[in-house]
N, CA, C, O and CB atoms as a CASP TS submission, in Angstrom:
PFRMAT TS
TARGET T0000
AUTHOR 0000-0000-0000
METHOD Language model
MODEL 1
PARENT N/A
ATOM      1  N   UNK     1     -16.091   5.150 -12.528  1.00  0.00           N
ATOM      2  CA  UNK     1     -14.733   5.668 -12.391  1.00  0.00           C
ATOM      3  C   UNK     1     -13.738   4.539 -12.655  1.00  0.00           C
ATOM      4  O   UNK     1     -13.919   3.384 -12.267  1.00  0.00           O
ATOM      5  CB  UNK     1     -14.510   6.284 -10.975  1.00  0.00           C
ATOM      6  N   UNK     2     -12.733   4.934 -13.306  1.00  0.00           N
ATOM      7  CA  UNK     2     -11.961   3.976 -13.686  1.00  0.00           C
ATOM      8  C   UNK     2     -10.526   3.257 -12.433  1.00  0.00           C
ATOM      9  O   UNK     2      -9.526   3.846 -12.023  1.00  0.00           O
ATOM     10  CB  UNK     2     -11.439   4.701 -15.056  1.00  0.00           C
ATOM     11  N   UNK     3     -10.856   2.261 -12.229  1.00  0.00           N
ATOM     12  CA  UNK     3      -9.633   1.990 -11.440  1.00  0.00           C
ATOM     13  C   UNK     3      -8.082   1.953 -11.700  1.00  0.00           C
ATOM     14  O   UNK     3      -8.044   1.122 -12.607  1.00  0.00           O
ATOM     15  CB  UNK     3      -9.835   0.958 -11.071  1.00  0.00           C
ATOM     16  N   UNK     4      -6.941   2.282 -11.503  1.00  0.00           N
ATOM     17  CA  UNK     4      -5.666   2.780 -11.523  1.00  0.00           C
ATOM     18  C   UNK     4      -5.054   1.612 -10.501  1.00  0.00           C
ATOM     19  O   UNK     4      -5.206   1.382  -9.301  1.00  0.00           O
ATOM     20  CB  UNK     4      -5.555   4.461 -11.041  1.00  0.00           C
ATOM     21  N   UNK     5      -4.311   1.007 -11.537  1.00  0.00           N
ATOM     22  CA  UNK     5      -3.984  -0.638 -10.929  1.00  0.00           C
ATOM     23  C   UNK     5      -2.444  -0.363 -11.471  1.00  0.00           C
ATOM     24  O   UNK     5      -2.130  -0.128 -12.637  1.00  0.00           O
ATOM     25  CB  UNK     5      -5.053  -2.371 -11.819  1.00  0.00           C
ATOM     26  N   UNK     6      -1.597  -0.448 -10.365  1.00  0.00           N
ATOM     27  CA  UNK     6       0.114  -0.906 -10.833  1.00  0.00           C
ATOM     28  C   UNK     6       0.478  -1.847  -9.789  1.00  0.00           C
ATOM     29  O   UNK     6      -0.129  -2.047  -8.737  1.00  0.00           O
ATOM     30  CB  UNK     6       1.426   0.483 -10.823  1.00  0.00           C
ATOM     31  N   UNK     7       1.835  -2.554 -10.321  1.00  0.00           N
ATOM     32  CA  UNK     7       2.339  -3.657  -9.984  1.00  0.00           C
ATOM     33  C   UNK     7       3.434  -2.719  -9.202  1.00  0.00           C
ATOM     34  O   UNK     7       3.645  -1.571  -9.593  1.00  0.00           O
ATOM     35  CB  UNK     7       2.721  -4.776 -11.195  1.00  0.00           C
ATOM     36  N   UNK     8       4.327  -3.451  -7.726  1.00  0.00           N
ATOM     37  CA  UNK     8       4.830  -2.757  -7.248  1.00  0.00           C
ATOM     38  C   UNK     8       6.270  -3.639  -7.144  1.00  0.00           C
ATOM     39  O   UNK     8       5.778  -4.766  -7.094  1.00  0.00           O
ATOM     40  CB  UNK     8       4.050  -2.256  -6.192  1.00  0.00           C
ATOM     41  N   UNK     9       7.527  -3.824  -7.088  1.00  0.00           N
ATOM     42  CA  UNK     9       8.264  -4.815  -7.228  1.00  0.00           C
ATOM     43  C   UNK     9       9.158  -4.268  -5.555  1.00  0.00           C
ATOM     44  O   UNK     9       9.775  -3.286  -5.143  1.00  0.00           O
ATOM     45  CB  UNK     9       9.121  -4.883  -8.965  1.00  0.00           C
ATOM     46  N   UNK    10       8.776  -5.444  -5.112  1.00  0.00           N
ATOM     47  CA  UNK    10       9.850  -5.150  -3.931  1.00  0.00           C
ATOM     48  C   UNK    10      11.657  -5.572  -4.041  1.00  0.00           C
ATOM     49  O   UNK    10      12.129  -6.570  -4.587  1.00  0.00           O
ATOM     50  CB  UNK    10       9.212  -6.068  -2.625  1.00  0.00           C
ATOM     51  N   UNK    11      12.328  -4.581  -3.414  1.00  0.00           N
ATOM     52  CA  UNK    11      13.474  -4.705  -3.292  1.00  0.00           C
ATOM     53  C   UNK    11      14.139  -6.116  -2.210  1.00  0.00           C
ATOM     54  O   UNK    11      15.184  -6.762  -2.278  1.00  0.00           O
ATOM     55  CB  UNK    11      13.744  -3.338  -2.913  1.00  0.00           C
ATOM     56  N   UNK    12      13.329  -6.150  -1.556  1.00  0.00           N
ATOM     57  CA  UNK    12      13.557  -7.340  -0.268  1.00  0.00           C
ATOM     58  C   UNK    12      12.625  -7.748  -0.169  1.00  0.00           C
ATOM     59  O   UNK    12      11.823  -7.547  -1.080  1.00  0.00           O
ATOM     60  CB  UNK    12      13.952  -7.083   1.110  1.00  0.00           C
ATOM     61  N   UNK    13      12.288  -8.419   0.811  1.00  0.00           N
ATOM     62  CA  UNK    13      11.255  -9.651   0.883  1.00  0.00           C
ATOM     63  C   UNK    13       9.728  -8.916   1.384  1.00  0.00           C
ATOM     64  O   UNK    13       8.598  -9.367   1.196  1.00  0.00           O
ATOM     65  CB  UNK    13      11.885 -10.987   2.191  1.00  0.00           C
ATOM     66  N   UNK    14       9.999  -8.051   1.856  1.00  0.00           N
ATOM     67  CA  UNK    14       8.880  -6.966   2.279  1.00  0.00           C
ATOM     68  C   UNK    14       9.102  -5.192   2.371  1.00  0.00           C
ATOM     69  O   UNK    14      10.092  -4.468   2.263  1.00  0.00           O
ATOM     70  CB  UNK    14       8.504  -7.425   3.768  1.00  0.00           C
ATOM     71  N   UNK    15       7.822  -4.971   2.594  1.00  0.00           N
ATOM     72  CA  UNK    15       8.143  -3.303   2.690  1.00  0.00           C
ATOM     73  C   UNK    15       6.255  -2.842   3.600  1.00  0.00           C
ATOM     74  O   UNK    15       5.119  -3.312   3.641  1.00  0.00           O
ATOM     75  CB  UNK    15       8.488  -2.329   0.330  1.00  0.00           C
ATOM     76  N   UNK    16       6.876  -1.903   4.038  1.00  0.00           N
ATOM     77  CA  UNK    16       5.866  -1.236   5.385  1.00  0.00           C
ATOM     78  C   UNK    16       4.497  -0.961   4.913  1.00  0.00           C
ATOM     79  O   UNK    16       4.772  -0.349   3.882  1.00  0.00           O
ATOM     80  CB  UNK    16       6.432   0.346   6.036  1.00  0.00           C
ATOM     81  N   UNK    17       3.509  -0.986   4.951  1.00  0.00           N
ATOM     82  CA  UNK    17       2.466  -0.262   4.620  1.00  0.00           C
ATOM     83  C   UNK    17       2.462   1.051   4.177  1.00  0.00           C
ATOM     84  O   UNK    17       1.864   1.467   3.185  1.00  0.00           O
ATOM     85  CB  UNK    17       1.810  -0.292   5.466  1.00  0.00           C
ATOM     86  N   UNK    18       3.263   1.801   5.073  1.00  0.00           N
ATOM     87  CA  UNK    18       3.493   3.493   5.026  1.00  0.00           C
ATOM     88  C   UNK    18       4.443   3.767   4.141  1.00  0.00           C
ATOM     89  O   UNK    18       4.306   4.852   3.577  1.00  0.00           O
ATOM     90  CB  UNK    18       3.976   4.214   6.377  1.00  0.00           C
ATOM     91  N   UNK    19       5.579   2.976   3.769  1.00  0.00           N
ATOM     92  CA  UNK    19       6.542   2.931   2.774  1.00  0.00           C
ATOM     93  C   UNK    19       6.196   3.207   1.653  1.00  0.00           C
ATOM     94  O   UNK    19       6.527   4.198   1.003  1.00  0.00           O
ATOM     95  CB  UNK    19       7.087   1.928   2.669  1.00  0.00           C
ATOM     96  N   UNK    20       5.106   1.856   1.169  1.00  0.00           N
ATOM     97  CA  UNK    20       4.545   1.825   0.058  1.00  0.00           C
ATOM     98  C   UNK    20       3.755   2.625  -0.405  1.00  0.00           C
ATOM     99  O   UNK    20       3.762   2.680  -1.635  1.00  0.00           O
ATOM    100  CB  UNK    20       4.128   1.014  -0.046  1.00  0.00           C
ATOM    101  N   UNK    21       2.652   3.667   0.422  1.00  0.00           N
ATOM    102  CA  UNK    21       1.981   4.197   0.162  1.00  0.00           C
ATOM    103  C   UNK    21       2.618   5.646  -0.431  1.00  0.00           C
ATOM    104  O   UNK    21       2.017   6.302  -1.281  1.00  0.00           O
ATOM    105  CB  UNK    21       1.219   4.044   1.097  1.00  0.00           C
ATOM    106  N   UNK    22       3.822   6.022   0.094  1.00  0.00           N
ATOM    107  CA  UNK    22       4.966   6.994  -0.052  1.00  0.00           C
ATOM    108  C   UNK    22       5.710   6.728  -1.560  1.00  0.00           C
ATOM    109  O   UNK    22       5.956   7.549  -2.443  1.00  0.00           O
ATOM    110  CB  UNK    22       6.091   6.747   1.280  1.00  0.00           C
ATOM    111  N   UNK    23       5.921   5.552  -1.525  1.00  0.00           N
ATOM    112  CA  UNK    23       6.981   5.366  -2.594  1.00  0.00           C
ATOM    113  C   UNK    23       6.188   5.219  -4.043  1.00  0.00           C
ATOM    114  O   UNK    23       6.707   5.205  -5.159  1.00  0.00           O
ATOM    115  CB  UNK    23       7.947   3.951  -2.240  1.00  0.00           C
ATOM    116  N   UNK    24       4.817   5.114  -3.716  1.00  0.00           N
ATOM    117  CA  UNK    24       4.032   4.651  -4.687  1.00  0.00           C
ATOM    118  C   UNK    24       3.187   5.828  -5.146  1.00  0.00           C
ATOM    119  O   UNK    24       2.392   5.907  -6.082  1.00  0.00           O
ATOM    120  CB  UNK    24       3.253   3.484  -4.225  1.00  0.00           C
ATOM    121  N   UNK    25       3.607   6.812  -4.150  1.00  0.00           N
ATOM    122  CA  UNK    25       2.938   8.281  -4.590  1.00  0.00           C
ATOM    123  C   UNK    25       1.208   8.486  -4.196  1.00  0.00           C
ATOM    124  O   UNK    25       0.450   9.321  -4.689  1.00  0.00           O
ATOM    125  CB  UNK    25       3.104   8.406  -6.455  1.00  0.00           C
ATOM    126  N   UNK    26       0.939   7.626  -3.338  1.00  0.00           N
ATOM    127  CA  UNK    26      -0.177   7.348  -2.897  1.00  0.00           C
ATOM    128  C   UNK    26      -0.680   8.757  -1.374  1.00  0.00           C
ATOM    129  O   UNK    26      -1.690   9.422  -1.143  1.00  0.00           O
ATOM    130  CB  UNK    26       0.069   5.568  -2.473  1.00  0.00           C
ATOM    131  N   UNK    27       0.626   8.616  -0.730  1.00  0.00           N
ATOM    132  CA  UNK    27       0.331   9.723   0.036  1.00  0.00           C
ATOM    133  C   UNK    27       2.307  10.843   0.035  1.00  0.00           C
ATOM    134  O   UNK    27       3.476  10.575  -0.244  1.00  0.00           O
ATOM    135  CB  UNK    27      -0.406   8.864   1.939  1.00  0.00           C
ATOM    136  N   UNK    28       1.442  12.177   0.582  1.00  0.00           N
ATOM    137  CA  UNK    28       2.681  12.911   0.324  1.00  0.00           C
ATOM    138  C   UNK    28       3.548  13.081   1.283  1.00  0.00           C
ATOM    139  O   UNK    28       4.303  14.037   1.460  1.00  0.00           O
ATOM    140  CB  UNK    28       2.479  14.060  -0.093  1.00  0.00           C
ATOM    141  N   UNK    29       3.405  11.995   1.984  1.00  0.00           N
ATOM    142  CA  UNK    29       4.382  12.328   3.444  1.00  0.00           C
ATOM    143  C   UNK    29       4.218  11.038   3.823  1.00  0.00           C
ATOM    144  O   UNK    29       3.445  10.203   3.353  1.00  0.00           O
ATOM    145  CB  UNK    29       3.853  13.571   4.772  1.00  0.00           C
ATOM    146  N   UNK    30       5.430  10.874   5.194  1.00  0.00           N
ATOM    147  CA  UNK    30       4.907   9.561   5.753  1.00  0.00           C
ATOM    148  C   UNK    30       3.633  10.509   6.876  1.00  0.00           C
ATOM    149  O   UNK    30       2.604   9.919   7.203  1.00  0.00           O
ATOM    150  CB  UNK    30       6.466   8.375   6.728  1.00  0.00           C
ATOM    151  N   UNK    31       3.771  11.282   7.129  1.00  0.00           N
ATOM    152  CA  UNK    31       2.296  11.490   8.377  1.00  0.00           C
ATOM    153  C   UNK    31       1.421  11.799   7.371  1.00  0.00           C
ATOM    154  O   UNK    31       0.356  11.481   7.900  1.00  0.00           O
ATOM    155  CB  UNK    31       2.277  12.943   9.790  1.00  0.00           C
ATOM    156  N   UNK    32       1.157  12.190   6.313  1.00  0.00           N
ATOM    157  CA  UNK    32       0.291  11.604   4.998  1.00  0.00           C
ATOM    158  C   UNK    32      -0.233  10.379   5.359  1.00  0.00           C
ATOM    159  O   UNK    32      -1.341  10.076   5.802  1.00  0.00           O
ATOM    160  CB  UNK    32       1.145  11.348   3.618  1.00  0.00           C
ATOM    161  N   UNK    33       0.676   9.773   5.117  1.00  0.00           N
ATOM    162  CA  UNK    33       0.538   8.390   4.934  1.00  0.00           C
ATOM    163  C   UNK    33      -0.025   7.736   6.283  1.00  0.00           C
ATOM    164  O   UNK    33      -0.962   6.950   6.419  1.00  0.00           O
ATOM    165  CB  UNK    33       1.919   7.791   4.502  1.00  0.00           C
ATOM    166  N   UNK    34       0.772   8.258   7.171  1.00  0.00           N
ATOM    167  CA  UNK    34      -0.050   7.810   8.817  1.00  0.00           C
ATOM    168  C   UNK    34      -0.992   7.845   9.067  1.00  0.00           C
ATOM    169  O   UNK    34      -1.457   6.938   9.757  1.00  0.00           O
ATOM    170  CB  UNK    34       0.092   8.320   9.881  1.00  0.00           C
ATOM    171  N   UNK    35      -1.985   9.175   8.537  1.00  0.00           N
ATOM    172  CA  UNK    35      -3.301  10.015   8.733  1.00  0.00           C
ATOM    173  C   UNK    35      -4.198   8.794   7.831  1.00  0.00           C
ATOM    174  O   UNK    35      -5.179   8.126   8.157  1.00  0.00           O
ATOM    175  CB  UNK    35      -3.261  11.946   7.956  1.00  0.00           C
ATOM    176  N   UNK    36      -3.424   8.837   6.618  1.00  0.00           N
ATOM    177  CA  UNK    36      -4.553   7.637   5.706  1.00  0.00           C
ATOM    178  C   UNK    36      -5.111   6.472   6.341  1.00  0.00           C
ATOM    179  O   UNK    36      -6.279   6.185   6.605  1.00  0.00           O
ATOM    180  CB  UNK    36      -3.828   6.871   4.468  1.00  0.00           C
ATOM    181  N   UNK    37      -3.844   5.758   6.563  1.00  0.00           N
ATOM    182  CA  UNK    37      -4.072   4.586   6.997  1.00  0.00           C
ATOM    183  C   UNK    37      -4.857   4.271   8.522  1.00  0.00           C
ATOM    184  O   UNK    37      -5.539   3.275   8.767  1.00  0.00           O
ATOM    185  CB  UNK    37      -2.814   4.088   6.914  1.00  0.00           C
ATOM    186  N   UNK    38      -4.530   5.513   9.547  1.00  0.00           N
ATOM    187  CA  UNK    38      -5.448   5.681  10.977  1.00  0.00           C
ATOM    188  C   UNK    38      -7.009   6.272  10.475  1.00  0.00           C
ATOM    189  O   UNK    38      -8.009   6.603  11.111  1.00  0.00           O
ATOM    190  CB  UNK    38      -4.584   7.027  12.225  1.00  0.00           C
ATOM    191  N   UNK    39      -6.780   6.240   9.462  1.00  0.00           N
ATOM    192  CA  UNK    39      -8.489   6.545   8.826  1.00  0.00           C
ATOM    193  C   UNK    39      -9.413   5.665   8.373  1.00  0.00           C
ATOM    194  O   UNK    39     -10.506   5.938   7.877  1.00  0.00           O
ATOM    195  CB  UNK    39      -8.554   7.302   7.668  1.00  0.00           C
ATOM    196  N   UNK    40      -8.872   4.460   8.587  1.00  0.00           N
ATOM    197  CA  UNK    40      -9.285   3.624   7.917  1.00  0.00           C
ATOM    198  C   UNK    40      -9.448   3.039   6.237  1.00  0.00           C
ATOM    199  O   UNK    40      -9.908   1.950   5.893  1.00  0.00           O
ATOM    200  CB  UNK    40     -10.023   3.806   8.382  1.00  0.00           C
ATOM    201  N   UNK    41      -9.010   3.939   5.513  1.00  0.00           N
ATOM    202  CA  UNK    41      -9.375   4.490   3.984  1.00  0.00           C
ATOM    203  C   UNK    41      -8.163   3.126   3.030  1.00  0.00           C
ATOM    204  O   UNK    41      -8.054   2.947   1.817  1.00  0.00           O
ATOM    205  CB  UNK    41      -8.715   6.823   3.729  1.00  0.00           C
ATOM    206  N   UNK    42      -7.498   2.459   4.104  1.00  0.00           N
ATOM    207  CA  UNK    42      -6.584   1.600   3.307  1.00  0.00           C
ATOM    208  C   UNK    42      -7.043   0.183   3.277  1.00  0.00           C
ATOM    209  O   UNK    42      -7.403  -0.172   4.399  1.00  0.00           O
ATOM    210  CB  UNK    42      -5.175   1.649   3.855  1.00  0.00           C
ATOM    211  N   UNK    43      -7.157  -0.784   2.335  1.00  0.00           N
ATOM    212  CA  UNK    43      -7.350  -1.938   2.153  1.00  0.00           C
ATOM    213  C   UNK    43      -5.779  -2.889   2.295  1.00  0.00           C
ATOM    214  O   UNK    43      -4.814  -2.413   1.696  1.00  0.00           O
ATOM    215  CB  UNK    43      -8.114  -1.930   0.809  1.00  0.00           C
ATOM    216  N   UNK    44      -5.634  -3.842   2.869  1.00  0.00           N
ATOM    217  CA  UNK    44      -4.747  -5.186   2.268  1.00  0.00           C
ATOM    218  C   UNK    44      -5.765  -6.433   1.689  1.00  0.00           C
ATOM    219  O   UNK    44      -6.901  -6.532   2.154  1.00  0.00           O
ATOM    220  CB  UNK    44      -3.708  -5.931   3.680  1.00  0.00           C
ATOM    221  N   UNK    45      -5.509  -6.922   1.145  1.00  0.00           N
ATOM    222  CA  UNK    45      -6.666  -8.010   0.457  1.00  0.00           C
ATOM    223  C   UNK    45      -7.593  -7.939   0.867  1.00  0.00           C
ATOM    224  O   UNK    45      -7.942  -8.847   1.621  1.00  0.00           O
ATOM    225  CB  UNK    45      -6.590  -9.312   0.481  1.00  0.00           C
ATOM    226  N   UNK    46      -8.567  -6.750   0.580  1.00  0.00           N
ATOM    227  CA  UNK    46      -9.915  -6.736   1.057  1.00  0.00           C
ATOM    228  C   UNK    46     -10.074  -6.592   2.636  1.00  0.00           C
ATOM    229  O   UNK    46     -11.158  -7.013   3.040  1.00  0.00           O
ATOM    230  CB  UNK    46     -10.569  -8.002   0.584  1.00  0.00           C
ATOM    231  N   UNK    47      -9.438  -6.215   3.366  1.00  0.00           N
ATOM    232  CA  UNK    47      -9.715  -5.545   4.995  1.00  0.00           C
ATOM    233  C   UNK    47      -8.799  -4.488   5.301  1.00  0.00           C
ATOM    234  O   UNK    47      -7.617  -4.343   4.987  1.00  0.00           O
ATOM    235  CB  UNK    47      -9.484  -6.655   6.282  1.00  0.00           C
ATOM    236  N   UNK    48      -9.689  -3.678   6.075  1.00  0.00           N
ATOM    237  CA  UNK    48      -8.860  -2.751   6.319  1.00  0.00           C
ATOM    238  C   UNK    48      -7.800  -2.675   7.394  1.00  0.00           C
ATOM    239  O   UNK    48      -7.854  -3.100   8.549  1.00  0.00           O
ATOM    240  CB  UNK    48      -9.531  -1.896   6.412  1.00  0.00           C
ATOM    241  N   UNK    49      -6.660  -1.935   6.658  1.00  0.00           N
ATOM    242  CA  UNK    49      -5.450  -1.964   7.607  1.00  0.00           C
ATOM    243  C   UNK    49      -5.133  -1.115   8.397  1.00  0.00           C
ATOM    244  O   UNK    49      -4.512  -0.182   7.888  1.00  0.00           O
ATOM    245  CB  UNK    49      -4.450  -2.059   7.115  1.00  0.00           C
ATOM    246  N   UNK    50      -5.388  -1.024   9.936  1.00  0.00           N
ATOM    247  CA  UNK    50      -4.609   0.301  10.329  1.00  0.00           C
ATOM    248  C   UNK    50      -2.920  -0.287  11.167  1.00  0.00           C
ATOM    249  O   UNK    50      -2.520   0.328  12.156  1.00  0.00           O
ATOM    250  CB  UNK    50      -5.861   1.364  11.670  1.00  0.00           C
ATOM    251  N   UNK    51      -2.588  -0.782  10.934  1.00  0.00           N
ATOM    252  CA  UNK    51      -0.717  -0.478  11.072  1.00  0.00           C
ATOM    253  C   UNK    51       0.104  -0.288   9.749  1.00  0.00           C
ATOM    254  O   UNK    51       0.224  -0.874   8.673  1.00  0.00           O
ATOM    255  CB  UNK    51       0.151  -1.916  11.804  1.00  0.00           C
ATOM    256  N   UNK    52       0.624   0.859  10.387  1.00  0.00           N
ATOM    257  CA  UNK    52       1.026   1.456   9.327  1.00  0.00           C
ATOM    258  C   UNK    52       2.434   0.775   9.201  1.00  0.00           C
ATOM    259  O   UNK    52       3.153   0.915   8.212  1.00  0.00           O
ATOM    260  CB  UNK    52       0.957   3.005   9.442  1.00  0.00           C
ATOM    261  N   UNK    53       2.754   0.031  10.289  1.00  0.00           N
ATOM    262  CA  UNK    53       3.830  -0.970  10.029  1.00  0.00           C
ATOM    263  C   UNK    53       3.556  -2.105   9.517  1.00  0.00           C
ATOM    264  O   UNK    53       4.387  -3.012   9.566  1.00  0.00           O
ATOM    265  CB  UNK    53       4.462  -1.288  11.028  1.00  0.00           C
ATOM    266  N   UNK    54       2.342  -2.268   8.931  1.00  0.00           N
ATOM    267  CA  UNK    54       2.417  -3.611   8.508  1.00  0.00           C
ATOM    268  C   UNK    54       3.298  -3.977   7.276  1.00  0.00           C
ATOM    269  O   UNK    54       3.549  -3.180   6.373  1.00  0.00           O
ATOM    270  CB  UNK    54       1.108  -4.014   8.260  1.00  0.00           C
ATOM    271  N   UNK    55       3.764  -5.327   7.334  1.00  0.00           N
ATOM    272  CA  UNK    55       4.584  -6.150   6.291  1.00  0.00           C
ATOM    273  C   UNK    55       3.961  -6.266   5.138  1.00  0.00           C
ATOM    274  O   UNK    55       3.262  -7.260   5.333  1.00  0.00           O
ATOM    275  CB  UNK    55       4.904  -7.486   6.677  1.00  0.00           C
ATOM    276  N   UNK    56       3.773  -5.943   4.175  1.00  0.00           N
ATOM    277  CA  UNK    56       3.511  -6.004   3.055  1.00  0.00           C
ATOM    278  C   UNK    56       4.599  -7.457   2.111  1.00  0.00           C
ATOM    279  O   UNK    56       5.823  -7.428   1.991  1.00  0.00           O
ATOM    280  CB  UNK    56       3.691  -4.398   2.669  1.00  0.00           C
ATOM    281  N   UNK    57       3.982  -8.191   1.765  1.00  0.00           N
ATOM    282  CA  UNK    57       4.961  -9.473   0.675  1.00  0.00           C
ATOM    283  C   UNK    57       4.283  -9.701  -0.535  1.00  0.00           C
ATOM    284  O   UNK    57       3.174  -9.226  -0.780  1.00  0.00           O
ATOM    285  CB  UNK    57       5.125 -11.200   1.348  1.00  0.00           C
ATOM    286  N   UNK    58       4.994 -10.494  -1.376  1.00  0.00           N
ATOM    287  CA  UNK    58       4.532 -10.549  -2.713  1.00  0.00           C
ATOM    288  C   UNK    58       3.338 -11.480  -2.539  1.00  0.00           C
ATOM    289  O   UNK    58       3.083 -12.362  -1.719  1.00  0.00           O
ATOM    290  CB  UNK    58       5.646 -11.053  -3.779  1.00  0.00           C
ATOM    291  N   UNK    59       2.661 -10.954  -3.650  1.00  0.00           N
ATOM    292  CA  UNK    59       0.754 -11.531  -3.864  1.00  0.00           C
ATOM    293  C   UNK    59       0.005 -10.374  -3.323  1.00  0.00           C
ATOM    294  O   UNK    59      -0.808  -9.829  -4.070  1.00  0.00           O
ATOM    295  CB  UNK    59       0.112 -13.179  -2.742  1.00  0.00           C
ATOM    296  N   UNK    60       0.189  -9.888  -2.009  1.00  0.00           N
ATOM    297  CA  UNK    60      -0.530  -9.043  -1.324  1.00  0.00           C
ATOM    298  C   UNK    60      -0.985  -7.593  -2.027  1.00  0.00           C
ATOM    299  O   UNK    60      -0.149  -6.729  -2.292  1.00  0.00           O
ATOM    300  CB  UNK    60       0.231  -8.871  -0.171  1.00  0.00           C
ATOM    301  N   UNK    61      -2.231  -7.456  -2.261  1.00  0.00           N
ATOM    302  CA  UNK    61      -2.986  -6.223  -2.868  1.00  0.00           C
ATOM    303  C   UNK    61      -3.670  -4.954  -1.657  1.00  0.00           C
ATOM    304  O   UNK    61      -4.375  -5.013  -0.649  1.00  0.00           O
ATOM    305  CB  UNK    61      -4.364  -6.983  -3.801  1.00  0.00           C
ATOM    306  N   UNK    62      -3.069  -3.983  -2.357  1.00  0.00           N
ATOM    307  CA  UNK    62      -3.141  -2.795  -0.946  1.00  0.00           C
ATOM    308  C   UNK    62      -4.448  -1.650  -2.422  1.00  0.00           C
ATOM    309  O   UNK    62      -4.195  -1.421  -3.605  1.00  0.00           O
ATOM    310  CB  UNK    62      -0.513  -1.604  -0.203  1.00  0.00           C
ATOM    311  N   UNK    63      -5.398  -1.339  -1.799  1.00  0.00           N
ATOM    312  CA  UNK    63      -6.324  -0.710  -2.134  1.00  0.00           C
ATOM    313  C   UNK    63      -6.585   0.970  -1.589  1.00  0.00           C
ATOM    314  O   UNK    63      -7.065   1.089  -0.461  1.00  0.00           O
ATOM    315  CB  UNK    63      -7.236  -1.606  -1.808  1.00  0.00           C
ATOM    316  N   UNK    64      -6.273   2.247  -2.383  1.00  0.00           N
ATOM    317  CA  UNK    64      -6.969   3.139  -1.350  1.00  0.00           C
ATOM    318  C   UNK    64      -7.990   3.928  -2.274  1.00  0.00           C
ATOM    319  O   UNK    64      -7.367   4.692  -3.011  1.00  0.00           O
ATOM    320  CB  UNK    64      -5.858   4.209  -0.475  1.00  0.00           C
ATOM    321  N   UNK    65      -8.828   3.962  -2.392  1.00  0.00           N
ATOM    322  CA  UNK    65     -10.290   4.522  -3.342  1.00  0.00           C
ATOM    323  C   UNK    65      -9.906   3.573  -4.338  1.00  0.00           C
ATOM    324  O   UNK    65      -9.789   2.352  -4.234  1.00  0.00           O
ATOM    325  CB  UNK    65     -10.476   6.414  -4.028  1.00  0.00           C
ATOM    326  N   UNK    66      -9.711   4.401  -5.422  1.00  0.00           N
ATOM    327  CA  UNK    66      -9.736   3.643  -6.882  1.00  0.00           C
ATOM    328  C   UNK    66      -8.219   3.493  -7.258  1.00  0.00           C
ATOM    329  O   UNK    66      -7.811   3.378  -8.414  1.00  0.00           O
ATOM    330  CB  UNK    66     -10.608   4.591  -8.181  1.00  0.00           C
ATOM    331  N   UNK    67      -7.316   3.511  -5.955  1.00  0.00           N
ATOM    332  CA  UNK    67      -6.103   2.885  -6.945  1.00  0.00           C
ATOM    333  C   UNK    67      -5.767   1.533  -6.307  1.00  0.00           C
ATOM    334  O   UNK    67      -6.170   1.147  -5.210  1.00  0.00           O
ATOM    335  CB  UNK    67      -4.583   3.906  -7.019  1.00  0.00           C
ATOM    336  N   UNK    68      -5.018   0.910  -7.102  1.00  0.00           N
ATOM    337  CA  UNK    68      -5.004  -0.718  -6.468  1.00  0.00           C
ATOM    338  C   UNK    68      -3.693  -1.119  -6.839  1.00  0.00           C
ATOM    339  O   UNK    68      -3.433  -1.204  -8.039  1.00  0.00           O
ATOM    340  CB  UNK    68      -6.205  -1.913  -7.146  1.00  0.00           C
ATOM    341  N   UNK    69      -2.559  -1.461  -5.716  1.00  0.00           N
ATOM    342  CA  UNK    69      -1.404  -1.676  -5.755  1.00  0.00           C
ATOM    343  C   UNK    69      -1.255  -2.924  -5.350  1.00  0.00           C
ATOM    344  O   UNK    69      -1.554  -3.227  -4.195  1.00  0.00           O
ATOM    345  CB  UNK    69      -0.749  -0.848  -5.175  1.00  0.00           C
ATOM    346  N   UNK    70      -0.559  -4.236  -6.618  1.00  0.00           N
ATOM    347  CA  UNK    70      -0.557  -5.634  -6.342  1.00  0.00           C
ATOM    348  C   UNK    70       1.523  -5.556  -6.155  1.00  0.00           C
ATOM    349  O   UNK    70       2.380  -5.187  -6.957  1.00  0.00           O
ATOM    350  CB  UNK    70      -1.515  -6.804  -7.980  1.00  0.00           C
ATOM    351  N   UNK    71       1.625  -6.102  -4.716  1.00  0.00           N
ATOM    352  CA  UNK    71       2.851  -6.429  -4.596  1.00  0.00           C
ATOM    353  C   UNK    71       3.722  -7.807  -5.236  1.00  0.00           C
ATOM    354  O   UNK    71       3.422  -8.979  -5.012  1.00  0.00           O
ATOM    355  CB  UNK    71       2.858  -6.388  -3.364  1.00  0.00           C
ATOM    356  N   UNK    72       4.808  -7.356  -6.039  1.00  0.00           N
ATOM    357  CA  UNK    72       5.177  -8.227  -6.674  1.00  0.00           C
ATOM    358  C   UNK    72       6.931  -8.227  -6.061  1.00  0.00           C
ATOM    359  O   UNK    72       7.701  -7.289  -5.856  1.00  0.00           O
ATOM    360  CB  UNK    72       4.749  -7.941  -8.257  1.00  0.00           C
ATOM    361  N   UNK    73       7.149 -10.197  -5.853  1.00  0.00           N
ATOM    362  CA  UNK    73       8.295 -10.296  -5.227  1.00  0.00           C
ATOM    363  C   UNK    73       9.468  -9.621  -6.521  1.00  0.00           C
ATOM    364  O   UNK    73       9.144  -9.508  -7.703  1.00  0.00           O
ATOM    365  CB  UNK    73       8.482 -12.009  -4.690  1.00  0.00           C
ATOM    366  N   UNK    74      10.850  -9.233  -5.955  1.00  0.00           N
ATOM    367  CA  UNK    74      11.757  -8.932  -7.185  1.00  0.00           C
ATOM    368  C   UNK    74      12.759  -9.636  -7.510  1.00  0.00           C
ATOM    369  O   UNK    74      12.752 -10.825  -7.191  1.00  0.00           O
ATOM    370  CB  UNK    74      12.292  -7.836  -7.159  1.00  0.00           C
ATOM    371  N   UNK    75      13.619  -9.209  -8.062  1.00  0.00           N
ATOM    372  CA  UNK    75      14.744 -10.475  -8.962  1.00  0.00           C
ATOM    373  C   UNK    75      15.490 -11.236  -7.735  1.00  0.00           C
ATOM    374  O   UNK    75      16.302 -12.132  -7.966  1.00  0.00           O
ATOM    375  CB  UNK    75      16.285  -9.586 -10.188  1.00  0.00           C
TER
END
């Protein structure tokens, strides 16, 4: 299966776990997005994340099956 890799550009210096997963079309809600991530089913650099508040910053790679979202700082 082919992996589905985009670059994500933050507006500020960070953004939420649950944000990203929303804004990135990853889940369809934030309690979407809540349910994912209390499932264990989300990666940050290779471990799994369950706060769904976590800080996300540039470098940091968020994983859920086969899609793979690398956070990139912005202008």
């Amino acid at each position: 299966m082919a992996e589905h890799a985009v670059d994500f550009v933050l507006r500020g210096d960070h953004i939420t776990l649950d944000a990203l997963l929303k804004a990135t079309g990853l889940a369809p809600s934030g309690g979407g997005a809540k349910q994912t991530i209390a499932s264990g089913q989300v990666q940050v650099n290779g471990q799994v994340e369950l706060r769904r508040g976590a800080k996300l910053r540039d470098g940091q790679v968020v994983q859920l099956g086969t899609a793979r979202v690398h956070i990139v700082a912005g202008p």
